[in-house]
Biopython code that builds the backbone (N, CA, C, O; Angstrom):
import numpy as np
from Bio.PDB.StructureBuilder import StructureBuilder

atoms = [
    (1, "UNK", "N", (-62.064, 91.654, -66.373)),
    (1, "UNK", "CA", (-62.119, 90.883, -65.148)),
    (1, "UNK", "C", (-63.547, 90.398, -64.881)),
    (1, "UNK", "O", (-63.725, 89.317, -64.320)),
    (2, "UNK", "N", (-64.458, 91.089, -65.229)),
    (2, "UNK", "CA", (-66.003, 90.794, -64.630)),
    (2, "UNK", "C", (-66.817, 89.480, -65.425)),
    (2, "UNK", "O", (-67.693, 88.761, -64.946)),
    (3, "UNK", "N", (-66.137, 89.424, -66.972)),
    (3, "UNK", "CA", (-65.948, 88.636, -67.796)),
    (3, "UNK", "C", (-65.712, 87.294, -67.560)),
    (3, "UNK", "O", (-66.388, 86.277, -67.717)),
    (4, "UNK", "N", (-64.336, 87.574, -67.052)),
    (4, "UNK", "CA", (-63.645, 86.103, -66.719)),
    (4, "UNK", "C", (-64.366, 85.665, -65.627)),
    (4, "UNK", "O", (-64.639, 84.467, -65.715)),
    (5, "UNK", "N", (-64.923, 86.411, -64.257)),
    (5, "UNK", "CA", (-65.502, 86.075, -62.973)),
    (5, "UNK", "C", (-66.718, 85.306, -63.915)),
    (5, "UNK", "O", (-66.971, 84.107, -63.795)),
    (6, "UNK", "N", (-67.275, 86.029, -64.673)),
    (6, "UNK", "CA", (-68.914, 85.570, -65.072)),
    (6, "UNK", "C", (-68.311, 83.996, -65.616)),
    (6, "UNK", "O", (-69.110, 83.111, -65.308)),
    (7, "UNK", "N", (-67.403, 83.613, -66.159)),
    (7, "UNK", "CA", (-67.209, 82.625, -67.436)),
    (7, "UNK", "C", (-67.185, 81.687, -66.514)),
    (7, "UNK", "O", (-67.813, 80.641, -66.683)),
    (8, "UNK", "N", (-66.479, 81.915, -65.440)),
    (8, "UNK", "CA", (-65.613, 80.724, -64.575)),
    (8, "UNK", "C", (-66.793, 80.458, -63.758)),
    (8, "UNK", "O", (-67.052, 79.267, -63.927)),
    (9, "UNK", "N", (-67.640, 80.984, -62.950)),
    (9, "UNK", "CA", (-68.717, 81.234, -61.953)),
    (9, "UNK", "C", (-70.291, 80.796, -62.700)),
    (9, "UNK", "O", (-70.693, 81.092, -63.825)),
    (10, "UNK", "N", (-70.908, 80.073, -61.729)),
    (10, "UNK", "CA", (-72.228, 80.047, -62.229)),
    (10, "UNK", "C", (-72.435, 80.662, -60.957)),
    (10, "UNK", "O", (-73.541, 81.093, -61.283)),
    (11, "UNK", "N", (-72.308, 81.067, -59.786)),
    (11, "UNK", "CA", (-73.226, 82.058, -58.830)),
    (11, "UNK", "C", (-71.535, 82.801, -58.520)),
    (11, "UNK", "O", (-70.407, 82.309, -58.489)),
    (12, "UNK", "N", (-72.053, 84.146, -58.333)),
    (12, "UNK", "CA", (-70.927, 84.957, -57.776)),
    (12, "UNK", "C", (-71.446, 86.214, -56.705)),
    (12, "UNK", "O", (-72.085, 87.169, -57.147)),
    (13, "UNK", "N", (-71.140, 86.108, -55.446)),
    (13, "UNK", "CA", (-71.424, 86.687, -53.996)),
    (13, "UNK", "C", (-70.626, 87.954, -54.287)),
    (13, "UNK", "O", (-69.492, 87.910, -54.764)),
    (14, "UNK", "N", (-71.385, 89.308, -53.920)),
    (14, "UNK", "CA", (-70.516, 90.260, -53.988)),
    (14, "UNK", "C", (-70.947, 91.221, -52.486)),
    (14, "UNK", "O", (-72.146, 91.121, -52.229)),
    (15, "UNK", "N", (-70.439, 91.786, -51.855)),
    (15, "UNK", "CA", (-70.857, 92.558, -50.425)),
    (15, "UNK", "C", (-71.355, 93.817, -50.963)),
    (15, "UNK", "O", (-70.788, 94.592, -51.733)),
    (16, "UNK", "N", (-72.464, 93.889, -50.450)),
    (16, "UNK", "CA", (-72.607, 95.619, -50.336)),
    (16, "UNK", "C", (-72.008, 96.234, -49.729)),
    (16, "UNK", "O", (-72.010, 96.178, -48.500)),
    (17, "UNK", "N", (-71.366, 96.951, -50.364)),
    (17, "UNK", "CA", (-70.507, 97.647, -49.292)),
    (17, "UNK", "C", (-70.621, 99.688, -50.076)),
    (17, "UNK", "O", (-70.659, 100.051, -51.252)),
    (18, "UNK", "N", (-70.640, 100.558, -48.722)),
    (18, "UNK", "CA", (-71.029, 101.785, -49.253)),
    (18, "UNK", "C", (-69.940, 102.843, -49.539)),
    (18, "UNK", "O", (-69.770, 103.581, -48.569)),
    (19, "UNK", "N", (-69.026, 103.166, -50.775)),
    (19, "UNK", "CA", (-67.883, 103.274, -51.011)),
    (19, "UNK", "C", (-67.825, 104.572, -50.098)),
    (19, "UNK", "O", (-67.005, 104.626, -49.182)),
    (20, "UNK", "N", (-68.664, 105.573, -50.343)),
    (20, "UNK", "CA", (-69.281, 106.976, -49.307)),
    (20, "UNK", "C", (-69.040, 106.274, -48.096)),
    (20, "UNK", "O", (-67.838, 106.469, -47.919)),
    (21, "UNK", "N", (-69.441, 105.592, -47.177)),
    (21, "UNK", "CA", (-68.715, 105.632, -46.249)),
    (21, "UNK", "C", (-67.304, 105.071, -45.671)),
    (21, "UNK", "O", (-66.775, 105.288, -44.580)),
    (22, "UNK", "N", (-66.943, 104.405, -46.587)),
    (22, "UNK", "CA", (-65.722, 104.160, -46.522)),
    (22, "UNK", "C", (-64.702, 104.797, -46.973)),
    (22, "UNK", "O", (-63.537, 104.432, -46.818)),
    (23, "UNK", "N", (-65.117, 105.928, -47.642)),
    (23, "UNK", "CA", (-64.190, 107.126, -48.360)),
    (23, "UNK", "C", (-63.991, 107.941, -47.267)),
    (23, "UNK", "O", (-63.254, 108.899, -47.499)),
    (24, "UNK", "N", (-64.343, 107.869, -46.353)),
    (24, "UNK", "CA", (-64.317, 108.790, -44.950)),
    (24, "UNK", "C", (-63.053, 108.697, -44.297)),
    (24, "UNK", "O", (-62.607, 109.638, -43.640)),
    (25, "UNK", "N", (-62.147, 107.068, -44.510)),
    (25, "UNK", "CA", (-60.876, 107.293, -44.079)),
    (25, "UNK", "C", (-60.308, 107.979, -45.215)),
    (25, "UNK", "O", (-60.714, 107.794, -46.363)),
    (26, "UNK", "N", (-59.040, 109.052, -44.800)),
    (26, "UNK", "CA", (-58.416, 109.600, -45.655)),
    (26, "UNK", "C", (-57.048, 108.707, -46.439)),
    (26, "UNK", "O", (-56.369, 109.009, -47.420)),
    (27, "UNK", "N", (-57.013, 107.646, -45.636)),
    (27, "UNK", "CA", (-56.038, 107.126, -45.965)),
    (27, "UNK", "C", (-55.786, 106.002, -46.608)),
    (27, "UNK", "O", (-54.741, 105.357, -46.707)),
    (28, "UNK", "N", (-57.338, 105.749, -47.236)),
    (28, "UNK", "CA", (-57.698, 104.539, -48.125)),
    (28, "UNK", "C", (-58.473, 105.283, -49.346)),
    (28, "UNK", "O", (-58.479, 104.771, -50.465)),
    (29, "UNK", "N", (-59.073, 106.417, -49.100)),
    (29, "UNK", "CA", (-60.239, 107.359, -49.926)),
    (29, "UNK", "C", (-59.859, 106.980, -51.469)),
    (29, "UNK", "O", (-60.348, 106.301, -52.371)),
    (30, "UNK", "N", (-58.783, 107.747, -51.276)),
    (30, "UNK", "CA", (-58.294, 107.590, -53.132)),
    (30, "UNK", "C", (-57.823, 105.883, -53.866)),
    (30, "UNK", "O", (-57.831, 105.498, -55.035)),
    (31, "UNK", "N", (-57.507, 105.291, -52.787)),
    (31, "UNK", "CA", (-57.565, 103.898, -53.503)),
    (31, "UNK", "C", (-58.503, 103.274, -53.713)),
    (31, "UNK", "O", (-58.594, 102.653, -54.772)),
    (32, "UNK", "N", (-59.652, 103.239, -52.618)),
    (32, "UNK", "CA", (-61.195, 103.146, -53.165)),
    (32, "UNK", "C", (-61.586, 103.962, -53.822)),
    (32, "UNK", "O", (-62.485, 103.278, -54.311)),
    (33, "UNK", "N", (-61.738, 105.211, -54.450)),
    (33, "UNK", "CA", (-62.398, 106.121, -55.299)),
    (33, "UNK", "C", (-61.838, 105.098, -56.381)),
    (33, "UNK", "O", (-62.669, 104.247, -56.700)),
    (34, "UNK", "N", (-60.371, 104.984, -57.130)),
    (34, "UNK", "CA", (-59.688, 103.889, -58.497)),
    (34, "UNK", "C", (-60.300, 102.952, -58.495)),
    (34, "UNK", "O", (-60.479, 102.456, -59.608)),
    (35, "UNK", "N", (-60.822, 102.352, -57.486)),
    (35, "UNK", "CA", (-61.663, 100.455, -58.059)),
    (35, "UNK", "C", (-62.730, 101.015, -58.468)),
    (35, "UNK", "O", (-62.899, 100.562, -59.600)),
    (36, "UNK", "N", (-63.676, 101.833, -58.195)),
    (36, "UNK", "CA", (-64.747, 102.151, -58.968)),
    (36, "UNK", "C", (-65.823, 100.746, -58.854)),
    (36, "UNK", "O", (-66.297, 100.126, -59.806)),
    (37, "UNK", "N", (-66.001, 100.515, -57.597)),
    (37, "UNK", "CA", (-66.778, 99.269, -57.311)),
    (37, "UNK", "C", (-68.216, 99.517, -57.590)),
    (37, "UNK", "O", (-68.765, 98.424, -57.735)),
    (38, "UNK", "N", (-69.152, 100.612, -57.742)),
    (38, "UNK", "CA", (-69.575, 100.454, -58.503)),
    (38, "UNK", "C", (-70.201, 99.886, -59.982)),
    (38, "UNK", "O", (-71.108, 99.151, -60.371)),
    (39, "UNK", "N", (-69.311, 100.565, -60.439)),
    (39, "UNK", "CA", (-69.470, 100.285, -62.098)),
    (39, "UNK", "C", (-69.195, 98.968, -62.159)),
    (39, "UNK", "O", (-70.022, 98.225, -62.689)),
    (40, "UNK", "N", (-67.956, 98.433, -61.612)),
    (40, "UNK", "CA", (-67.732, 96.796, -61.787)),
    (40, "UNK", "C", (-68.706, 95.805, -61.176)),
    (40, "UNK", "O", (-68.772, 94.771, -61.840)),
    (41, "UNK", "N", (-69.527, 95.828, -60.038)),
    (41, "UNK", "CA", (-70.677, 95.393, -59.557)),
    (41, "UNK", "C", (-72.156, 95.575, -60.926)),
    (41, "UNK", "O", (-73.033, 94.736, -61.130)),
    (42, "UNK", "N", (-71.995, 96.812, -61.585)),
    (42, "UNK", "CA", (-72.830, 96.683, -62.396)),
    (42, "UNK", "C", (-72.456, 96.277, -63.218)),
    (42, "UNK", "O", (-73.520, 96.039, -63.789)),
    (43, "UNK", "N", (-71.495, 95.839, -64.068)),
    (43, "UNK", "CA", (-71.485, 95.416, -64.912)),
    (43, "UNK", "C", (-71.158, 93.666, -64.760)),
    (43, "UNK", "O", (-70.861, 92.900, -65.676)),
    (44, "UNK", "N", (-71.301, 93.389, -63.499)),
    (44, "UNK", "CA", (-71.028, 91.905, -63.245)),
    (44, "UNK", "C", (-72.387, 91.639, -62.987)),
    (44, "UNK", "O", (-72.537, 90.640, -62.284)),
    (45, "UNK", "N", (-73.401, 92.191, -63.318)),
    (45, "UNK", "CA", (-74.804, 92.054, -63.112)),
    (45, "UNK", "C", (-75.540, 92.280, -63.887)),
    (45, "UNK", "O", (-76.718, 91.923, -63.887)),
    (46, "UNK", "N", (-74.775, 93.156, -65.000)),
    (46, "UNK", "CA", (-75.185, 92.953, -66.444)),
    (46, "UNK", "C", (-75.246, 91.483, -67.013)),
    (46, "UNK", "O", (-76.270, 90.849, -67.267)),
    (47, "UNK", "N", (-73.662, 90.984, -67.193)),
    (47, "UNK", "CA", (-73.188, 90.086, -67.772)),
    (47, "UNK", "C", (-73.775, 88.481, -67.001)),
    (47, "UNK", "O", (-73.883, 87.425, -67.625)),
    (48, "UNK", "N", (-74.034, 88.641, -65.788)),
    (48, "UNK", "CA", (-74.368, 87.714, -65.093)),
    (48, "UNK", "C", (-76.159, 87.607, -65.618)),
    (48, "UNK", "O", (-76.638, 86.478, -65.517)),
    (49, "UNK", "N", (-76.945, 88.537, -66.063)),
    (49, "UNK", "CA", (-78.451, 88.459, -66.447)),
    (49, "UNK", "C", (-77.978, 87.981, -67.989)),
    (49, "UNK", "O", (-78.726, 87.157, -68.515)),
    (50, "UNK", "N", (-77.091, 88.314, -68.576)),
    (50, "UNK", "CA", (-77.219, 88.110, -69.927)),
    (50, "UNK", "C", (-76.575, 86.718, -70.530)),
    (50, "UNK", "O", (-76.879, 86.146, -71.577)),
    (51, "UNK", "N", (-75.445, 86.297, -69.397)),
    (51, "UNK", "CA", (-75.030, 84.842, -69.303)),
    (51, "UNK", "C", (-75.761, 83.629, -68.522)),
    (51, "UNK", "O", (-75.345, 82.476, -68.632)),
    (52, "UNK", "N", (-76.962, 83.994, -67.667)),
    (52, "UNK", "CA", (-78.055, 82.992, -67.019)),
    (52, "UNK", "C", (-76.844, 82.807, -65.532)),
    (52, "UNK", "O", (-76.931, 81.650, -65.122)),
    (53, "UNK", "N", (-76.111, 83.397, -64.941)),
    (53, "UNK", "CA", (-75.622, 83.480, -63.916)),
    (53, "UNK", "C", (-76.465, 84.112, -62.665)),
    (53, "UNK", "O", (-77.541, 84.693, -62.807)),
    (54, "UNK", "N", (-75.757, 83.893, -61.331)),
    (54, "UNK", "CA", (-77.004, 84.313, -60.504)),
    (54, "UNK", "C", (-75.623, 85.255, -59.942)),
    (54, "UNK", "O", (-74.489, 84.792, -60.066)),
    (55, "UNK", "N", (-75.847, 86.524, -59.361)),
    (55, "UNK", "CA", (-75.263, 87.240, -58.448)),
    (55, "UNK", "C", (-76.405, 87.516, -57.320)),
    (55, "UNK", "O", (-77.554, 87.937, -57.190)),
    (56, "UNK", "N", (-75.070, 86.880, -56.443)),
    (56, "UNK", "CA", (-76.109, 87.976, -54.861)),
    (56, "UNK", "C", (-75.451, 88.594, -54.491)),
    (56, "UNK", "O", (-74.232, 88.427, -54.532)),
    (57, "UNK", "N", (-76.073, 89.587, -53.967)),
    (57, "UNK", "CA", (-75.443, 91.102, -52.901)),
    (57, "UNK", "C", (-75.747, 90.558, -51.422)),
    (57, "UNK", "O", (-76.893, 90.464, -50.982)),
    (58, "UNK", "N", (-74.760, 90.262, -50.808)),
    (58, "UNK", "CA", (-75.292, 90.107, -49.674)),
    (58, "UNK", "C", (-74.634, 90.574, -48.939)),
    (58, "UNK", "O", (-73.407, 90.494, -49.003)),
    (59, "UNK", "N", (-75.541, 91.453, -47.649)),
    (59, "UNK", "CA", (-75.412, 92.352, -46.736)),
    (59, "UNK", "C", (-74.449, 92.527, -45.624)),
    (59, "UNK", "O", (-74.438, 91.637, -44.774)),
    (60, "UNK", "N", (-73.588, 93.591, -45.483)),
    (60, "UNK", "CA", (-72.231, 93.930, -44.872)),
    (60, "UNK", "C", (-72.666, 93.235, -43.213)),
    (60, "UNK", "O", (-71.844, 92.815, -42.399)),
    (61, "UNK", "N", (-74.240, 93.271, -43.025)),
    (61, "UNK", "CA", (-73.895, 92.849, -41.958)),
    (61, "UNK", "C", (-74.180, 91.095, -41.354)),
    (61, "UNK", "O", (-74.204, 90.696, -40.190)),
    (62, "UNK", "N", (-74.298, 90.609, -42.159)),
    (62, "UNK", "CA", (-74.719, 88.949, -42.371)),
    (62, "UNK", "C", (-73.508, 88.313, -41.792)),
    (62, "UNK", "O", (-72.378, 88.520, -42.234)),
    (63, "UNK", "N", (-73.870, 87.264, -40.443)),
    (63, "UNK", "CA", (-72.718, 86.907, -40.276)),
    (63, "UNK", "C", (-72.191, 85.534, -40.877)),
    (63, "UNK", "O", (-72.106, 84.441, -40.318)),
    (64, "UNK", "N", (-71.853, 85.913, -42.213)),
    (64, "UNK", "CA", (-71.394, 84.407, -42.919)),
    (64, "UNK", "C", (-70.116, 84.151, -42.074)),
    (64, "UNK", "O", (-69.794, 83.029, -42.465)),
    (65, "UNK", "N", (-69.378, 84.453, -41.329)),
    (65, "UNK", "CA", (-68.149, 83.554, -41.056)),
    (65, "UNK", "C", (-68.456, 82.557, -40.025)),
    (65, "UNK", "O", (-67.782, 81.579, -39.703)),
    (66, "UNK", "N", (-70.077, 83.135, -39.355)),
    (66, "UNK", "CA", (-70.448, 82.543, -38.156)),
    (66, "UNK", "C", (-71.106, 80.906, -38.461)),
    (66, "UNK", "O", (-71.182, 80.023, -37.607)),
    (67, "UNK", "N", (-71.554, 80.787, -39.952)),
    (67, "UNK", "CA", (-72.536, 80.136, -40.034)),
    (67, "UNK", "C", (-71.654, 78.883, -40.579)),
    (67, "UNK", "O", (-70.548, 79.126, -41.062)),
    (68, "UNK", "N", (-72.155, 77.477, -40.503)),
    (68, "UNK", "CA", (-71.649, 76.271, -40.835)),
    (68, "UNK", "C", (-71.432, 76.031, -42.309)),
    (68, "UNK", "O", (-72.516, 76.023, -42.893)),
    (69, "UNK", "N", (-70.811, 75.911, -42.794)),
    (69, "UNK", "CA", (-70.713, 75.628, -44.243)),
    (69, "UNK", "C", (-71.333, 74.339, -44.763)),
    (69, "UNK", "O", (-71.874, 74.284, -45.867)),
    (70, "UNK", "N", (-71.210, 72.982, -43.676)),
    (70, "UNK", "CA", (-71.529, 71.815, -43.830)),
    (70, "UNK", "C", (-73.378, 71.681, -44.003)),
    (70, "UNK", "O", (-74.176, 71.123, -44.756)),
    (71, "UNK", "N", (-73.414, 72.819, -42.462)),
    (71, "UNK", "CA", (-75.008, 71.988, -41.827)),
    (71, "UNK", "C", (-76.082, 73.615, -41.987)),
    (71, "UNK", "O", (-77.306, 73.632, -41.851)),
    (72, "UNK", "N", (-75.473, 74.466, -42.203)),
    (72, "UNK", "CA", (-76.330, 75.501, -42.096)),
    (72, "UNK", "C", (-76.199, 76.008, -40.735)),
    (72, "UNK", "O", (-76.318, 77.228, -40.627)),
    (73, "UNK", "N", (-76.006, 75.418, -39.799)),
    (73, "UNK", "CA", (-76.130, 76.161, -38.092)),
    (73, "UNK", "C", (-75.541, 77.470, -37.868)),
    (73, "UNK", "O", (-74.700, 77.720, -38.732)),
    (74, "UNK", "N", (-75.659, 78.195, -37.191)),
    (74, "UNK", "CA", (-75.138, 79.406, -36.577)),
    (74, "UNK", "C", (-74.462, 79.171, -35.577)),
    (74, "UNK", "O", (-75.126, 79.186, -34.540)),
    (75, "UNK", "N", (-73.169, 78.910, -35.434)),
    (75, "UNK", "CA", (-72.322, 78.882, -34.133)),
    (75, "UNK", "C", (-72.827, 80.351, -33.669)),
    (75, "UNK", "O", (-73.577, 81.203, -34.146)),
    (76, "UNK", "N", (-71.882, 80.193, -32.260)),
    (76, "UNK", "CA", (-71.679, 81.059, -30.913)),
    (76, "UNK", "C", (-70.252, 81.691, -31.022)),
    (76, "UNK", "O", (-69.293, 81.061, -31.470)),
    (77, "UNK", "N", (-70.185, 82.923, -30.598)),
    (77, "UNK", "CA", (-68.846, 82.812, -30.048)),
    (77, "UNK", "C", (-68.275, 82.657, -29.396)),
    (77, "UNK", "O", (-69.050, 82.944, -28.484)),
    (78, "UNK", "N", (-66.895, 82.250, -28.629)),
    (78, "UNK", "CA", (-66.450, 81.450, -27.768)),
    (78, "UNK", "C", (-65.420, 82.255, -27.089)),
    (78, "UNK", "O", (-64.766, 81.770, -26.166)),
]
sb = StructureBuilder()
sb.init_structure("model")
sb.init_model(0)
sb.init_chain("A")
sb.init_seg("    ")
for serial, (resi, resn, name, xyz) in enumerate(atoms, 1):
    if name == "N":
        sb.init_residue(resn, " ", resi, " ")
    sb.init_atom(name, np.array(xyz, "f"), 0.0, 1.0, " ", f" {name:<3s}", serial, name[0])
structure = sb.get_structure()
């Protein structure tokens, strides 16, 4: 999968996100422990340095849904 993301993608956005604290619900724990987001983040950052791809990590708390896609602006909420 990290493969195909790299082939198809010349930039690919991934969230930091901290699996430790999200393992704290009991009722998601073990389905996040199986993705192993980790390892797949690293190795999409392997393949992305070794294919001239750019990955960014960008931060759980950034409000991209807020921001304009067109103009750059930061809406309000309403």
């Amino acid at each position: 999968l990290s493969r195909r993301i790299v082939d198809e993608n010349q930039v690919i956005v991934v969230e930091t996100l901290t699996s430790k604290d999200m393992m704290k619900n009991h009722k998601v724990a073990k389905s996040i422990g199986d993705v192993s987001w980790y390892e797949f983040v690293r190795q999409l950052e392997y393949k992305c340095t070794f294919y001239g791809r750019t990955l960014i990590k960008a931060d759980p708390w950034y409000a991209s849904t807020q921001i304009c896609s067109t103009c750059g602006v930061k809406g309000e909420k309403k």
